[in-house]
C-alpha positions in Angstrom: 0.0 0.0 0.0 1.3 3.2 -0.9 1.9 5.7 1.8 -0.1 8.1 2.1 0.9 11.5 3.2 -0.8 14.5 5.0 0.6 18.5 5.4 0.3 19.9 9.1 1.2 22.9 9.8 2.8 22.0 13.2 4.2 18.8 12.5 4.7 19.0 8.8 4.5 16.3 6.2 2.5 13.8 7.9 2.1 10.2 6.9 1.2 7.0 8.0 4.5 6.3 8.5 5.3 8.8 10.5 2.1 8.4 12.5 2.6 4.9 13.4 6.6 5.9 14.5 5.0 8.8 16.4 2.4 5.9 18.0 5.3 3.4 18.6 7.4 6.6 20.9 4.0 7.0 22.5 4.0 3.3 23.3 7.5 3.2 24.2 7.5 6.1 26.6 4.4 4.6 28.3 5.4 1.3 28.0 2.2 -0.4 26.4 2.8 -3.8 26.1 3.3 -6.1 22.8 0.0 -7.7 22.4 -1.9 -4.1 23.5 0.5 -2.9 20.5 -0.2 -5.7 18.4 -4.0 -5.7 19.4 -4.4 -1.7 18.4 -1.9 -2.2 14.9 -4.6 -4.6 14.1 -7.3 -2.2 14.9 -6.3 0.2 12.8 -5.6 -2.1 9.7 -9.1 -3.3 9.8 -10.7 0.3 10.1 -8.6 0.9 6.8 -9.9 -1.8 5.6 -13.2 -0.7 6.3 -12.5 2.2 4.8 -11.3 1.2 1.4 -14.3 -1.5 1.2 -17.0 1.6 1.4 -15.0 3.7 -1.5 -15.0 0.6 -3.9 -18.3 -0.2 -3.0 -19.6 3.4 -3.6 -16.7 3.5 -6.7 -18.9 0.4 -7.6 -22.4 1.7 -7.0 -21.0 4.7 -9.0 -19.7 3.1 -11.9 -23.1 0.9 -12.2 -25.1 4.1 -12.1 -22.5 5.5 -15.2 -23.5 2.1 -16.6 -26.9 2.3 -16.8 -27.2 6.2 -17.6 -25.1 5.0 -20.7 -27.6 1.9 -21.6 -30.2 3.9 -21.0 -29.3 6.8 -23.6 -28.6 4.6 -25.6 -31.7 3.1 -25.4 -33.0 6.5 -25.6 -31.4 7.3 -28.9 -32.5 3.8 -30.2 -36.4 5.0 -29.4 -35.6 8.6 -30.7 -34.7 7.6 -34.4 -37.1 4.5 -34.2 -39.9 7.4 -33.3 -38.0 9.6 -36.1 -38.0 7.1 -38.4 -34.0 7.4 -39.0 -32.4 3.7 -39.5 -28.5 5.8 -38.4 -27.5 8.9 -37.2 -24.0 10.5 -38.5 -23.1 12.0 -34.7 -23.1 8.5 -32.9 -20.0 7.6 -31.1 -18.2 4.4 -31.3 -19.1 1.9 -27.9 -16.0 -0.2 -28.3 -13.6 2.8 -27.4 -13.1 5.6 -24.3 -14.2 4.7 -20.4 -17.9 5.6 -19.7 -17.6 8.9 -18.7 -15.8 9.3 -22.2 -18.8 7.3 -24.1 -21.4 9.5 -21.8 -20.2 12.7 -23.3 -19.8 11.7 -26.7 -23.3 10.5 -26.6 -24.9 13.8 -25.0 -24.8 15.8 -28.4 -26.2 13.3 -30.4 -28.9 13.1 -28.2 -29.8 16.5 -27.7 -29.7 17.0 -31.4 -32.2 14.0 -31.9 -34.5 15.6 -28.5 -34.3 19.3 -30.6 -35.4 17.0 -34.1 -37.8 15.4 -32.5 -39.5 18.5 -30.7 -39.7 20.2 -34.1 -41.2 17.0 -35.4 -44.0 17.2 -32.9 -44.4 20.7 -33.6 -45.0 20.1 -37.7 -47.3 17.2 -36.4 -49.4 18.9 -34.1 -49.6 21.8 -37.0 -51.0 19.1 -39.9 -53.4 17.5 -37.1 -54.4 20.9 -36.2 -55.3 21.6 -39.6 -56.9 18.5 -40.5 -58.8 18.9 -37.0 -60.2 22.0 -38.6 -61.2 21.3 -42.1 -62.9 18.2 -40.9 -64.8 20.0 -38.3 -65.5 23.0 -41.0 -66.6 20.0 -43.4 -68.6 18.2 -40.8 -70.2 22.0 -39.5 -69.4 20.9 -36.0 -66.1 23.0 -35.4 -65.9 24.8 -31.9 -62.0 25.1 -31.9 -61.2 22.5 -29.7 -57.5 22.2 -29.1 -54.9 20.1 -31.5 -55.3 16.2 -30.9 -52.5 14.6 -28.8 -49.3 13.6 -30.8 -48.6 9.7 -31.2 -44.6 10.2 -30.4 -43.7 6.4 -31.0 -44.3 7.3 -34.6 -42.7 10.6 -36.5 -41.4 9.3 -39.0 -41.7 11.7 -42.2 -43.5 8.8 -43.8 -46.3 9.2 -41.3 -45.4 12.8 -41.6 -46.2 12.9 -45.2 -49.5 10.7 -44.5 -50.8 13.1 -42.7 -49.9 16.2 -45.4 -51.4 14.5 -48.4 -54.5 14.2 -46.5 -54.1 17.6 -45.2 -54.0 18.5 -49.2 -56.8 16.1 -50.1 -58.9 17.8 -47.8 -57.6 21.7 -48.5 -58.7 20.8 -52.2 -61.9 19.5 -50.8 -62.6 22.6 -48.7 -61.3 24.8 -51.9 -63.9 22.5 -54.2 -66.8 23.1 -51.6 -65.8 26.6 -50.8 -65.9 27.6 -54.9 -69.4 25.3 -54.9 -70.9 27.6 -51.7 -69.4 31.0 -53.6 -71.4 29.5 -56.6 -74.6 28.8 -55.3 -74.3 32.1 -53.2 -74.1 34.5 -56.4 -76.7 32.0 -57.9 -79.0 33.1 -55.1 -78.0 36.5 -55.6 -78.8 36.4 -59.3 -82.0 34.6 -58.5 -83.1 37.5 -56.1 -82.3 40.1 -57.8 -84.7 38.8 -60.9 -87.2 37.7 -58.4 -86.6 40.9 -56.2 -86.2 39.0 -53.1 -83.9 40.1 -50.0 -80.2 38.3 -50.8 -79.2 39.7 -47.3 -82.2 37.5 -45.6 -82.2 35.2 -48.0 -78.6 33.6 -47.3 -78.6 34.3 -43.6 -81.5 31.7 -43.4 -79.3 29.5 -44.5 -76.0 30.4 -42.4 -74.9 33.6 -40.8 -71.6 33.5 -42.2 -72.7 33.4 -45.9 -73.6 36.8 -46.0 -71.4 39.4 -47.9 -69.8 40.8 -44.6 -67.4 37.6 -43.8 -64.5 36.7 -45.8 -64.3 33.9 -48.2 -62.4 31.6 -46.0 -64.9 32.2 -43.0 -68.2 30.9 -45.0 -69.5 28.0 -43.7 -68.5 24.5 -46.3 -70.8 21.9 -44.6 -72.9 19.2 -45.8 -75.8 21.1 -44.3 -74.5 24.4 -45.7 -74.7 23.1 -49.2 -77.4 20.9 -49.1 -79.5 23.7 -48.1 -77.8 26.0 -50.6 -78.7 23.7 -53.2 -82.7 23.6 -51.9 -82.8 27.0 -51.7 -81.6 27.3 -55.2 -84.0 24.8 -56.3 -87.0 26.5 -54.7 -85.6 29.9 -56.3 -85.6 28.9 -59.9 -88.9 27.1 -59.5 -90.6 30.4 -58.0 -88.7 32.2 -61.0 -90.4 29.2 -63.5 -93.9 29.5 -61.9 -93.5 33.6 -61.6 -92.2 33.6 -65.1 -95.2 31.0 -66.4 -97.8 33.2 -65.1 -96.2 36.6 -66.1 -96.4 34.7 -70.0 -100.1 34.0 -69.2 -100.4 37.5 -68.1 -98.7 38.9 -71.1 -100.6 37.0 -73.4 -103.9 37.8 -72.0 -103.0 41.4 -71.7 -102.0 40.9 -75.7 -105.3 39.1 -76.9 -107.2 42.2 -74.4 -105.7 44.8 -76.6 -106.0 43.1 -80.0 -109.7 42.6 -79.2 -110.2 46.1 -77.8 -107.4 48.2 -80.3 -105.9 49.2 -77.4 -103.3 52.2 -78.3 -99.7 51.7 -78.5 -98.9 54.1 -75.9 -101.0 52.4 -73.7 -99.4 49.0 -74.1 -96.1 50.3 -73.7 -97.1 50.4 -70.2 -96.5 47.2 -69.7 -94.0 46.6 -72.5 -91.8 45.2 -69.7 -94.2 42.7 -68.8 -94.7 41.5 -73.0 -90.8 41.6 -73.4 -90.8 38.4 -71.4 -94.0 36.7 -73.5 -91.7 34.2 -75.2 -88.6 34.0 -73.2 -87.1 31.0 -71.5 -86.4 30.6 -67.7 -82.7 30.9 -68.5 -83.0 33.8 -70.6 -84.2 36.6 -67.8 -82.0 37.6 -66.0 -82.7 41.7 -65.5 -83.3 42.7 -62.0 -87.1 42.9 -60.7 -88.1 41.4 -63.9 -90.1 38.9 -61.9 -91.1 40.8 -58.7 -94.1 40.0 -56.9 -95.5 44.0 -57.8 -94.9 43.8 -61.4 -96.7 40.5 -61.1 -99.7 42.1 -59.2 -99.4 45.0 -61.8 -100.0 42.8 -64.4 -102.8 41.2 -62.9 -104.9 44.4 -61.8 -104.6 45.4 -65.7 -105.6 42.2 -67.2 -108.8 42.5 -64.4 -109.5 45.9 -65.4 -108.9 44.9 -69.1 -110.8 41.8 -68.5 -114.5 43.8 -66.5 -113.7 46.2 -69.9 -114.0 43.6 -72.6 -117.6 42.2 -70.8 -118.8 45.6 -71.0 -117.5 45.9 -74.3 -118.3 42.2 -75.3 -121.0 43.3 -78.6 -118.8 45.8 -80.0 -115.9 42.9 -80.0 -118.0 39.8 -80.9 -119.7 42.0 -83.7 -115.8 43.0 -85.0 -115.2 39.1 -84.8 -118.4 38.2 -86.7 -117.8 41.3 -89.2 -114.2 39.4 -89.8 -116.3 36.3 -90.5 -118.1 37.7 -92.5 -115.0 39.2 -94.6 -113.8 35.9 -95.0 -116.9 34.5 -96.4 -117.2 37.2 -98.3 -113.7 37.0 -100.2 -114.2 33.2 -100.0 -117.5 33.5 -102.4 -119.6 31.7 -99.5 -122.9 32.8 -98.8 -124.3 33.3 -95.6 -127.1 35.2 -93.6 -125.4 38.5 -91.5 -128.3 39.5 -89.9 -129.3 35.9 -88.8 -125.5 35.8 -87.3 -126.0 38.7 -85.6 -129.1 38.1 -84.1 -128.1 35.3 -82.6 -124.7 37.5 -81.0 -127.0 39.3 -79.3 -129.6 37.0 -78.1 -126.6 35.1 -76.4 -124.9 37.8 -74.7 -128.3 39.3 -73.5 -129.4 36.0 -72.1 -125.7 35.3 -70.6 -126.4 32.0 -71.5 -122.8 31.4 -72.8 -119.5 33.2 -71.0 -118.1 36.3 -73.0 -114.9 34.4 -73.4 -116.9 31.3 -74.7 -118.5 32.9 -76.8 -115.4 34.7 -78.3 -113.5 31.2 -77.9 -116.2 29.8 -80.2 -116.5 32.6 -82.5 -112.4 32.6 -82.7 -112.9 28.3 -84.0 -115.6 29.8 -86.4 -113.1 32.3 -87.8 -110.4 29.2 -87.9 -112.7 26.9 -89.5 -113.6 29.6 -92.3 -109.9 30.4 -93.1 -109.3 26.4 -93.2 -112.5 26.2 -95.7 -111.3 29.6 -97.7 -108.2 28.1 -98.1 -109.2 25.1 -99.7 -111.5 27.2 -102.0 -108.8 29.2 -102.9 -107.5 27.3 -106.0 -110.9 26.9 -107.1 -111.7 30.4 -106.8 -108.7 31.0 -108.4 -109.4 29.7 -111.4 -113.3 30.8 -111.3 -111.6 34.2 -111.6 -109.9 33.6 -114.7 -112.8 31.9 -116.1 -114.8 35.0 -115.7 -112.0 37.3 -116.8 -111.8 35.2 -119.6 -115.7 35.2 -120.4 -115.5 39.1 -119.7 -112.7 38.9 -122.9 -115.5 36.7 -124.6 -117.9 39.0 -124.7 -115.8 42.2 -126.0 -114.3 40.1 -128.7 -118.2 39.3 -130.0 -118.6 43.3 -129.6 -115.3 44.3 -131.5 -115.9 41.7 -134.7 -119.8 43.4 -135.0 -118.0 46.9 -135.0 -118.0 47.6 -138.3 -115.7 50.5 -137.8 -113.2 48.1 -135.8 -110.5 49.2 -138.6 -111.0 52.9 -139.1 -107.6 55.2 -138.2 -109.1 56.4 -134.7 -107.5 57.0 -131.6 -107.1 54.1 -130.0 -107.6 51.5 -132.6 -104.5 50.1 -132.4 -104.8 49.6 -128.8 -108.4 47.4 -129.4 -106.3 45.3 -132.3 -104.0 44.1 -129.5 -106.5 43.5 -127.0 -108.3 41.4 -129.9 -105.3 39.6 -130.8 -104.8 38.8 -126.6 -108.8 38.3 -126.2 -108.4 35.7 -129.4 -105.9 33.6 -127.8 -107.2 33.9 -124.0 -110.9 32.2 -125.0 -109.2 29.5 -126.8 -108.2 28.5 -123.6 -111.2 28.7 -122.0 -112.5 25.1 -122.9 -109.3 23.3 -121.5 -109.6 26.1 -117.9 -114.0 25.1 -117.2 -112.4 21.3 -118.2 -109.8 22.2 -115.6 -112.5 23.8 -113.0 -114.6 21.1 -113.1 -112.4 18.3 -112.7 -110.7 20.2 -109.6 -114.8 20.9 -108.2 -115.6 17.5 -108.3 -112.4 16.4 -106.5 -112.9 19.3 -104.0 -116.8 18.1 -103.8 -115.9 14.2 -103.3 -113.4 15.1 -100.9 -115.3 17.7 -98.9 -118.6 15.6 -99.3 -120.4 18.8 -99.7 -121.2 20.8 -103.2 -119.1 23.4 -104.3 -121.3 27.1 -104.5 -120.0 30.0 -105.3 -122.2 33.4 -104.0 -124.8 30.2 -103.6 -125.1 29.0 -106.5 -123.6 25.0 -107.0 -120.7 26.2 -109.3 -120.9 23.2 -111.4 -124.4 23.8 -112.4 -122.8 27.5 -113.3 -119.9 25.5 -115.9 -122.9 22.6 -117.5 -124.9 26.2 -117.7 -122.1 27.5 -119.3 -121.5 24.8 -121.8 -124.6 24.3 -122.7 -125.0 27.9 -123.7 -121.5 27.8 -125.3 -122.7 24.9 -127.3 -125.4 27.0 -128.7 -123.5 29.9 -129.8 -121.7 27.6 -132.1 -124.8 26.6 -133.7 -126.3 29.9 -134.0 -122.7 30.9 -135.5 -123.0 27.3 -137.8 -126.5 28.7 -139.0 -125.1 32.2 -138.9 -122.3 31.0 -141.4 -124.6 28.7 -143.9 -127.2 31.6 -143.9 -124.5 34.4 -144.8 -123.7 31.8 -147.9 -127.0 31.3 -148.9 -127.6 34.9 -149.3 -124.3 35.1 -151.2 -124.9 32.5 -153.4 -128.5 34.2 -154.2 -127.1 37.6 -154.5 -124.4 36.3 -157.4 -128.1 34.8 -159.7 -129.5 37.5 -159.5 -126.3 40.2 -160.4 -125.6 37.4 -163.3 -129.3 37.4 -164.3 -130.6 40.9 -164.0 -126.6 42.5 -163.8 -126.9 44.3 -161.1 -126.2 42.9 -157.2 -128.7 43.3 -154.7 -127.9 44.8 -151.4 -127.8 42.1 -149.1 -130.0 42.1 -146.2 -128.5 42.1 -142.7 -128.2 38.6 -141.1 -129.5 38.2 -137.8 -126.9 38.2 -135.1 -125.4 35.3 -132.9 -126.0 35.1 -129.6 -123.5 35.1 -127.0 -122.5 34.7 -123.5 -122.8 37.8 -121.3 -119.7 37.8 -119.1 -120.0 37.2 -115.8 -119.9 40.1 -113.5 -117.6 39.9 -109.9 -118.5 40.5 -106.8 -118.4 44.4 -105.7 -119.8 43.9 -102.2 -122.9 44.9 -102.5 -126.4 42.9 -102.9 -126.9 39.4 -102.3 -127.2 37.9 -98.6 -123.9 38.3 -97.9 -122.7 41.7 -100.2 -122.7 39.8 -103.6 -125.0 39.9 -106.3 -127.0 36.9 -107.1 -126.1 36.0 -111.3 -127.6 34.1 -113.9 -126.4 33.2 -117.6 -128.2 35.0 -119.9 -128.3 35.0 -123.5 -128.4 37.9 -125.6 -128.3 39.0 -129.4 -127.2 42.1 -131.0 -130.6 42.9 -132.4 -132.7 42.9 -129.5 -130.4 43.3 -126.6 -130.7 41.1 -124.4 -133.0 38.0 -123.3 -133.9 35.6 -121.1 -133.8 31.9 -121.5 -136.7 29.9 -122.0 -138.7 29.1 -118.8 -138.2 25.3 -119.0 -135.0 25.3 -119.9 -134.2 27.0 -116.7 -136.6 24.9 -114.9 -134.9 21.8 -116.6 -131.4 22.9 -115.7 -129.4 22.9 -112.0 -129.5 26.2 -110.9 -128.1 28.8 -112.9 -124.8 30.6 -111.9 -125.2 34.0 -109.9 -122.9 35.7 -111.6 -124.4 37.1 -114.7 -127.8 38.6 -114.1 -129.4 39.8 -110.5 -131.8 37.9 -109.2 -134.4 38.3 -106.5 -133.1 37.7 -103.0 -135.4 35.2 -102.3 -133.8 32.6 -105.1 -130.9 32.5 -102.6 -130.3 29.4 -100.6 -131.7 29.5 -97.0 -129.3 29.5 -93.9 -129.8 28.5 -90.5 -126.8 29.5 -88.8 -125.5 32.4 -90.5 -123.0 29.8 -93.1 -123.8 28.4 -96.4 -126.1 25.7 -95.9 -124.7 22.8 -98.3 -126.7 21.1 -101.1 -126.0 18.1 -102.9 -123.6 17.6 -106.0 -125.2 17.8 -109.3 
C-alpha cells in the first residue's frame, strides 16, 4: 500500500508512517505492552480496511449508475430515431472505445440534437393535425376550436409525416372544391333574387350567418348542411322564377289578346312593354333585376282584371268585330251566308248570358279558324273561277269588236283594241281546257269535302254545265249564222248574173253570246254579292232571257251574270252556307 501523506502545519508532512513511528514513541514512553501494540496495529488495519471497502463499494455503486445512464441513452437514442424514423445517425460515437464517462459525453450531443429533431417533429405534427382537425370540423359543421389532438410520439417518422400532409391536401382541395361550390350557389341566389326581387341579405342568412357578404371567403360555412341547403334554396328559387315567369307569360298573353280585341293604343301598351318583353322568353334567358317581382306580377294582374270587366262591358262591339271578320272571310271566299241571322243570334246570347263572353269569343275565334281552313281550300278553285270570268269578260268584247264595223278605221285608239283582240283571241281559246280544268278540280274538292261546291250560292258546277250548254249553242247559232251568210251570197251572185246588177244584201241576224260574268263588288246578295244568272243575248234585240223550262230543266243557274231576287238565294240556318247536294 502506498503511503499516504498528509501537510500539518505544526508537525509538517504527515504520513502514515510517521504516525505509526510517532504511535510506537508513545507506546515506548508509556510502555504499552506487545499484544496491547499488536492488538491496536490490528485495529487500525481493519478500520482501513473498512474504509477502502466503502469507496469501492460506492466506486462500484457509482460506476453501475454511469452504466446504466449509458444503456439507457442509448436506449434513448434507439427509441428517438425508431420514433423519427432514421435507420442511423451521422453523430453516434463508437461503444467499443473511451471509459464511460468518455462514451457518456460523446453520446450527450447526439442526443440533444435527436431531442431538438424530434420536438420540431411534434411541432410540424401537431400543425398538420391541427389543420386537418379543422377542415374536418369545418366540413362536418361541427367545429368549436377544440385544441390540436395529442401527438402519437412512437411514430414521427416523415413517412407518417407525409400521410398526414397528403391528406391535409386532399382535404384543402376538398374545402377549396366546396368553398368555390358555396361562392357559386351564393351569387346564384344573388342572381335569382335580384330577378325575383327578393332580400339576398335574408335570404342567405336563413341558411348560415356566415354566408352573407360581410365575412371573408375563408370564413363561410363548407358543410354538408350548408350546401345541401344552398342547393334547396336554389332549387326552390328557380322554381318560383319558373312558376313567376309562367304566369307573367299567361299574363302577357292575356293582356295581348285584351288589346287586340279592344285596339288598345300603342302608348298604352307600352305600359307594360316590360311585362310583353318576357311573352316568349325562356327561364334561363331573364335575368334583369325585378323582372319577376311579386309587384310587377300584381301590376299585371290588376290590368288584365280591369282589361278583362272592360271587354264584358264591351263584349257586342268585340263579338260583332269578330263576326264582321267572319263575315269578310266568307265574303272573299265567295260563301254565302245570312249577317243578320249571325248577328241576331250574337246578341240573343250575350243578353241571355247563356254562354261566358270568353266562350263565346273562344267559339267565335274556332268559327273564324274553320272559315280560313275552308277559304283556303277554295282558294284554287276560286282562283281559277276568276280567270274563267275574266276570260268570259274577254269573250264578250271580242263578240262586240268583230260586230263593229268601224273596228279598222284610223281612230284613236284602234291600235290599242287590235291588241287586245289579238290577246282576247288567244285567252278564250283556252277557255275550254280552264272550265275542263275547273270542273275536274270541283268535283275532287266536292268528293273530298262531301259537300257541293257554291260560289255566291249557287252549285258552281251547275254554273260551268250552264255555261257549256249555252257555249254549245252559240256555235250553232254561228254554224247557222255562217250557212245563212252563204245562202244569201250565193243568191245575191243569180241575181247580179241574171238581171246584172247585185242586190244589197240584207243584214243577217246576229249570234247570240254569253254575257260575261260580273264579280263580286260587295254589294247585294245575302252576304254583299249579287245573285247571277247566264243569260243569252243577241245584237238585235239586246238582251233575253232563256226559255222558262230550260231553266226549270237545268241545276241552278250561276249567280254571276244577271241579279236575281233575293229570295232565289239558298236558305241559312246559322249564318254559313247551308250545303246542297252535288249535281
Amino acid at each position: 500500500m502506498a503511503a499516504s501523506t498528509v501537510q500539518d502545519p505544526l508537525l509538517g508532512e504527515i504520513t502514515c508512517g510517521s504516525l505509526l513511528k510517532k504511535l510506537q514513541e508513545i507506546w515506548d514512553e508509556v510502555g504499552e505492552p506487545d499484544e496491547e501494540r499488536d492488538k491496536m496495529l490490528l485495529q487500525i488495519e481493519q478500520e482501513c480496511l473498512d474504509v477502502y471497502q466503502r469507496k469501492v463499494e460506492l466506486a462500484v455503486k457509482s460506476r453501475a449508475q454511469l452504466i446504466q445512464t449509458l444503456s439507457d441513452c442509448k436506449i434513448e437514442l434507439t427509441n428517438l430515431l425508431s420514433a423519427l424514423g432514421e435507420k442511423s445517425f451521422d453523430g453516434l460515437p463508437d461503444e467499443s472505445s473511451g471509459t464511460i464517462k468518455e462514451q457518456l459525453e460523446s453520446i450527450a450531443p447526439a442526443l440533444e440534437q435527436l431531442w431538438r429533431q424530434k420536438d420540431e417533429r411534434v411541432r410540424e405534427f401537431s400543425d398538420v393535425q391541427s389543420q386537418i382537425q379543422k377542415i374536418c370540423g369545418e366540413i362536418a359543421g361541427n367545429f368549436t376550436g377544440e385544441p390540436a389532438p395529442a401527438v402519437d410520439e412512437s411514430d414521427l417518422s416523415l413517412k407518417k409525416l407525409d400521410e398526414y400532409q397528403a391528406q391535409l391536401q386532399e382535404l384543402q382541395k376538398e374545402k377549396s372544391e366546396r368553398l368555390h361550390k358555396v361562392l357559386e350557389f351564393v351569387s346564384t341566389v344573388h342572381d335569382l333574387c335580384a330577378v325575383l326581387g327578393v332580400d339576398f341579405f335574408s335570404t342567405v342568412t336563413e341558411v348560415h350567418p356566415s354566408l352573407n357578404d360581410s365575412t371573408t371567403v375563408q370564413s363561410k360555412s363548407i358543410s354538408n348542411d350548408t350546401l345541401s341547403r344552398l342547393a334547396k334554396t336554389v332549387l326552390a328559387l328557380k322554381e318560383d322564377k319558373k312558376q313567376r315567369l309562367q304566369k307573367l307569360q299567361e299574363l302577357a298573353s292575356q293582356l295581348i289578346e285584351l288589346w287586340n280585341l279592344m285596339d288598345t293604343s300603342e302608348e298604352e301598351r307600352e305600359l307594360f312593354g316590360h311585362v310583353i318583353c318576357n311573352i316568349s322568353a325562356s327561364v334561363d334567358d331573364v335575368t334583369v333585376p325585378g323582372a319577376l317581382a311579386m309587384d310587377l306580377i300584381e301590376q299585371a294582374e290588376v290590368e288584365a282584371y280591369r282589361l278583362d270587366k272592360l271587354k264584358a262591358s264591351r263584349m257586342k262591339e268585340i263579338a260583332f268585330k269578330k263576326q264582321g271578320e267572319l263575315e269578310e272571310i266568307f265574303t272573299c271566299a265567295h260563301i254565302e251566308i245570312d249577317p243578320e241571322a249571325a248577328r241576331g243570334k250574337i246578341m240573343t246570347l250575350i243578353e241571355s248570358g247563356d254562354m261566358e263572353p270568353a266562350e263565346l269569343l273562344a267559339d267565335m275565334d274556332n268559327q273564324i279558324s274553320r272559315a280560313k281552313e275552308e277559304a283556303l281550300s277554295r282558294k284554287e278553285i276560286l282562283d281559277k273561277v276568276e280567270k274563267w270570268m275574266s276570260a268570259c269578260e274577254e269573250e264578250s268584247w271580242l263578240e262586240d269588236y268583230n260586230r263593229d264595223d268601224s273596228r279598222y278605221n284610223s281612230s284613236r285608239g284602234a291600235h290599242l283594241n287590235l291588241k287586245r283582240a289579238e290577246k282576247a283571241r288567244i285567252l278564250v281559246n283556252k277557255i275550254p281546257a280552264l272550265v275542263d280544268t275547273l270542273v275536274a278540280k270541283t268535283r275532287a274538292w266536292e268528293e273530298d269535302h262531301d259537300i257541293s261546291f257554291t260560289y255566291d250560292g249557287v252549285p258552281l258546277l251547275a254554273m260551268l254545265d250552264e255555261y257549256a250548254m249555252l257555249r254549245q249553242e252559240r256555235e250553232e247559232e254561228k254554224r247557222k249564222f255562217r250557212d245563212q251568210k252563204k245562202f244569201h251570197e250565193q243568191q245575191n251572185t243569180e241575181q247580179e248574173t241574171i238581171f246584172g246588177s247585185r242586190a244589197s244584201p240584207a243584214k243577217p241576224a246576229g249570234t247570240k253570246k254569253v254575257v260575261a260574268p260580273q264579280r263580286t263588288n260587295g254589294s247585294g246578295g245575302t252576304n254583299g254579292t249579287p245573285s247571277r244568272r247566264l243569260s243569252m243575248n243577241s245584237p238585235q234585240n239586246g238582251s233575253r232571257s232563256m226559255n222558262k223550262d230550260k231553266r226549270d230543266s237545268r241545276p241552278s243557274a250561276p249567280a254571276n251574270y244577271v241579279a236575281v231576287s233575293k229570295d232565289d238565294a239558298l236558305s241559312h240556318v246559322s249564318g254559313t252556307e247551308q250545303a246542297s247536294p252535288s249535281p
